[in-house]
N, C-alpha and C positions, 0 to 999 in steps of 0.2 A: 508446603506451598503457602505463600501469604495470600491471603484473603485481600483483593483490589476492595472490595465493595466497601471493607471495615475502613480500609485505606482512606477510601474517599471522605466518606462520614464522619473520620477521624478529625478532619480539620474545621470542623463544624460542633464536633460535641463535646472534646478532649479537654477545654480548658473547664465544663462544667463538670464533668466527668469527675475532676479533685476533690468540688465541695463534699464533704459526705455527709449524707443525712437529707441534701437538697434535690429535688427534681428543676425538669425546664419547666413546669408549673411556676418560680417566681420563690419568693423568701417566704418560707414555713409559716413566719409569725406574720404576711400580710393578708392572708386570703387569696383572692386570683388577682393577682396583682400582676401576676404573668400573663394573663390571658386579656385578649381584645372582644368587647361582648359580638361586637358585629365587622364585616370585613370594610377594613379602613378605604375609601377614596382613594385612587392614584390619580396625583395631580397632574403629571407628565410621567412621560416613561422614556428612564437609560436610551440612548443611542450610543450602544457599544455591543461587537460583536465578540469583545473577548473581556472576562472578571477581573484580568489584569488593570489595577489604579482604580478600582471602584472604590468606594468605601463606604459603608454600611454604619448608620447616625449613630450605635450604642459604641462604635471604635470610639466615640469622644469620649468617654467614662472607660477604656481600658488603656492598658500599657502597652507601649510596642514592643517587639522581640530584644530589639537594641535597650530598653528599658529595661524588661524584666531580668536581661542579663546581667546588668546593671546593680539591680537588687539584689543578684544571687552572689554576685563578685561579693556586696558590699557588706553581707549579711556571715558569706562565710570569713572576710576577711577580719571582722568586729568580735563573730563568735573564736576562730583560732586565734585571736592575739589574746584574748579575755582566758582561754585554756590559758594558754603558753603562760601567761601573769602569775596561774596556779601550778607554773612546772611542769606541765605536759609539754615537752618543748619538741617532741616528734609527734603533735595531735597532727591530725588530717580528719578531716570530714569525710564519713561514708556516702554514696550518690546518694542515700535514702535521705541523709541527716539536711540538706540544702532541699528553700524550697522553688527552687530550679524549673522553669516553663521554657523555659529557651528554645524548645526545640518544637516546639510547635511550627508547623509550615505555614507561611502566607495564606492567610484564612478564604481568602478568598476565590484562589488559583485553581482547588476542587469542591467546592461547595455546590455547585451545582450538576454533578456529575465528576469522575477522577479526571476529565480534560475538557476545558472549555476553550483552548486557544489551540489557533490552525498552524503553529510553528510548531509548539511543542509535539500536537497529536505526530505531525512528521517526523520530527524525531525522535521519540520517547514512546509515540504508542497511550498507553496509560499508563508506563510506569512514569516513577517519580522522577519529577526534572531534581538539577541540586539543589534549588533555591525549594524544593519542598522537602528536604530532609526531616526524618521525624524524631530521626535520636537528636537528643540532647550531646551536648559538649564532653568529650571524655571527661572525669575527675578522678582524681584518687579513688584506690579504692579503700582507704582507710583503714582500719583498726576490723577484724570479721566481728571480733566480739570487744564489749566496753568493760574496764573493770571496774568494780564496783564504784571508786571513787570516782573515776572519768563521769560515771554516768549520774554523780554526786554531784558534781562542778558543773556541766556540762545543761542539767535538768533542774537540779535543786534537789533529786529525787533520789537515792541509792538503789532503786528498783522496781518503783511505783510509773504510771504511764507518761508521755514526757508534758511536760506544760502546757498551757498557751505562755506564747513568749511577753503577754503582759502582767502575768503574775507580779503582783508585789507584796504579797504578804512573808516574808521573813521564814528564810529556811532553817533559822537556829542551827547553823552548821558551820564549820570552820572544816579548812584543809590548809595546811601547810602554814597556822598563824591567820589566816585570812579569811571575815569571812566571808561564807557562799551567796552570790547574789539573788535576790528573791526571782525566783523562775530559773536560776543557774545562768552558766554564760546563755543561754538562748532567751533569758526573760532579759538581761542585758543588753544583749543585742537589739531583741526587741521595742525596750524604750529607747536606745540610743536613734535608730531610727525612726521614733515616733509609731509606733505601732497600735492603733486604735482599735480594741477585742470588738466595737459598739458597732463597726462601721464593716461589714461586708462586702470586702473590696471583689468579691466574686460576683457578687448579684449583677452589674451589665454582662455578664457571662452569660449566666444563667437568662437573663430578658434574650439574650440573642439567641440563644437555643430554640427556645420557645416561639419568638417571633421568625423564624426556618420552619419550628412547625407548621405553624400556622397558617403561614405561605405556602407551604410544599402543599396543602389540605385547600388551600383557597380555590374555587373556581376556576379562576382566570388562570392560574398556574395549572391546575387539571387540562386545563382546553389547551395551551401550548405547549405540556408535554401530550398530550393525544395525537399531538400536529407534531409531532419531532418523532414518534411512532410510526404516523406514516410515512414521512417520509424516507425512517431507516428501511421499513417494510417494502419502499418500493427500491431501494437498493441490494433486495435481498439480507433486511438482517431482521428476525423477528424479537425485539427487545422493547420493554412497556414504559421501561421509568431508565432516565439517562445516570440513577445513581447505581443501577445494576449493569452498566452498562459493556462492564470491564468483568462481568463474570464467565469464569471460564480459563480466565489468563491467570499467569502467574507472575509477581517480581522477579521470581529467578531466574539469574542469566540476561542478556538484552533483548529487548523487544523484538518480536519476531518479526515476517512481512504480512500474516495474516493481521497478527495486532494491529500494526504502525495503518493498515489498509482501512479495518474497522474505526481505528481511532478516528484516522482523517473522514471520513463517512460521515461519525457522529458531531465532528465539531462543524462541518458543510452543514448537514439538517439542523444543527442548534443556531447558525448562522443564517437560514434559510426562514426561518419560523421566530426568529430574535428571541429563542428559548432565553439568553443571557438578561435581556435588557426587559422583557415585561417582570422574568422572576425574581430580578434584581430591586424592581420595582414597586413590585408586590412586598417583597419581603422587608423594604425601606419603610414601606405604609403602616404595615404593622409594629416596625420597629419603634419608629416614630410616633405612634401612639402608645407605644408601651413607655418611653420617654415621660410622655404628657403625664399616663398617671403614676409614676414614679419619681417624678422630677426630685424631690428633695431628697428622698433614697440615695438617686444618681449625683445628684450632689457631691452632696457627704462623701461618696466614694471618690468622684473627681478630686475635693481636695485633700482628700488623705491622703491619695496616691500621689499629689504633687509635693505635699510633708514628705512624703518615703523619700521621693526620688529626689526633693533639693538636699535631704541629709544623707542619701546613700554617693550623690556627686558631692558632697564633700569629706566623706570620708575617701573615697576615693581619688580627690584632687582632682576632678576632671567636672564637662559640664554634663548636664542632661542631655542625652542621644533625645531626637526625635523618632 
């Protein structure tokens, strides 16, 4: 049985989830850089009864799904031509080896709960519409194990752990007459792309994590989930927090008529109490001032990531997806 609840959360915490080593706390080396000392002002608040076209201030410092896919085309197609050069002429990339986000669901669609729209709760219940899909894009399944050399060429490394793909000190290695690029095809790839080790293209990730904390914890979100409480309570449903809201159900098979019943309930009292639009609001406030004291941080990540993506559209021949 899949777990709705993890489901939900998933599209809220998944892309911070990669960094390792980092929490929704903010970048290791700034302090609370991720936290808000006090709860920020809402200047106005959302008028929308569904997450659907919202957008949330730290999206300007990330990629979109059309982008990151972008970067996975362009990165695996850089690192297999760079093999192929050294004679691997059947590499393939294993799913692990690509660093592939694609399949993240419209971030917004379950963030406040696994359904916040009154079409979908109809027909889907809480499970997933398509447009939230969570797997990634089938790939190859590549090579199970690498042989010594592949993971020579490949790394820079015959057996040691793989790079960062900015390495440029000299692997003192040849294969085939030629020699191995510093960081292997993957530290290749990586500067051909413009790959900056300095610049922490995850941190507005990380800020958004955090500022959903902080929100879901704020007052004003406490008192309009207590009001979306009651009003499941007088429909007969006893549920405290609308991200538990889908507990009990399963993805498997299609939504029943108890579900699709519940579902439509919850998104009428989310509509009824504009759970959408204050915590939509709320959680803009604090994102927005995580912005403020981050701004050069955010930065530097902005324009790395439009270095990635003008050199990943042209090795691809195509332009920048929005």
């Amino acid at each position: 049985m899949t777990d709705l609840r993890a489901v939900a959360i998933t599209a809220v915490t998944a892309s911070a989830l990669i960094v390792a080593g980092c929490s929704a706390g903010g970048d290791p080396d700034k302090g609370n850089s991720g936290l808000v000392a006090s709860p920020p002002p809402v200047t106005g608040t959302a008028s929308a009864s569904s997450p659907k076209g919202l957008v949330l201030p730290l999206e300007a410092y990330q990629t979109t799904n059309a982008q990151e896919l972008m970067l996975s085309r362009a990165h695996d197609e850089l690192t297999t031509a760079c093999m192929r050069r050294f004679g691997f002429t059947t590499f393939t990339l294993n799913q692990s080896d690509s660093p592939q986000q694609s399949g993240r669901p419209e971030q917004m669609t379950r963030r406040y709960g696994p359904v916040s729209d009154a079409k979908d709760a109809a027909e889907y219940g809480y499970h997933l519409t398509p447009g939230q899909n969570l797997a990634p894009p089938a790939k190859s399944a590549g090579s199970s194990k690498r042989t010594s050399s592949e993971t020579l060429v490949l790394t820079g490394s015959a057996g040691g752990p793989k790079p960062q793909p900015d390495a440029t000190q000299s692997t003192k290695a040849t294969y085939g007459g030629e020699e191995v690029p510093a960081g292997g095809c993957y530290g290749e790839t990586g500067r051909k792309l413009a790959v900056d080790p300095s610049v922490n293209i995850n941190f507005p990730q990380i800020l958004a994590v955090s500022a959903y904390d902080q929100s879901r914890a704020d007052s004003r979100v406490r008192d309009v989930v207590t009001k979306w409480s009651a009003c499941m309570s007088e429909k007969g449903y006893n549920i405290k927090d609308p991200v538990d809201a889908a507990a009990g159900f399963s993805l498997d098979g299609a939504a029943s008529a108890k579900e699709i019943q519940q579902a439509v309930a919850d998104v009428a009292c989310k509509e009824k109490v504009k759970l959408v639009s204050v915590w939509f609001s709320v959680e803009s406030a604090y994102a927005q001032k995580l912005i403020e004291q981050n701004q050069q941080q955010l930065t530097a990540v902005r324009n790395q990531l439009d270095v990635q993506l003008r050199n990943a559209a042209q090795t691809l021949g195509q332009a920048v997806p929005r």
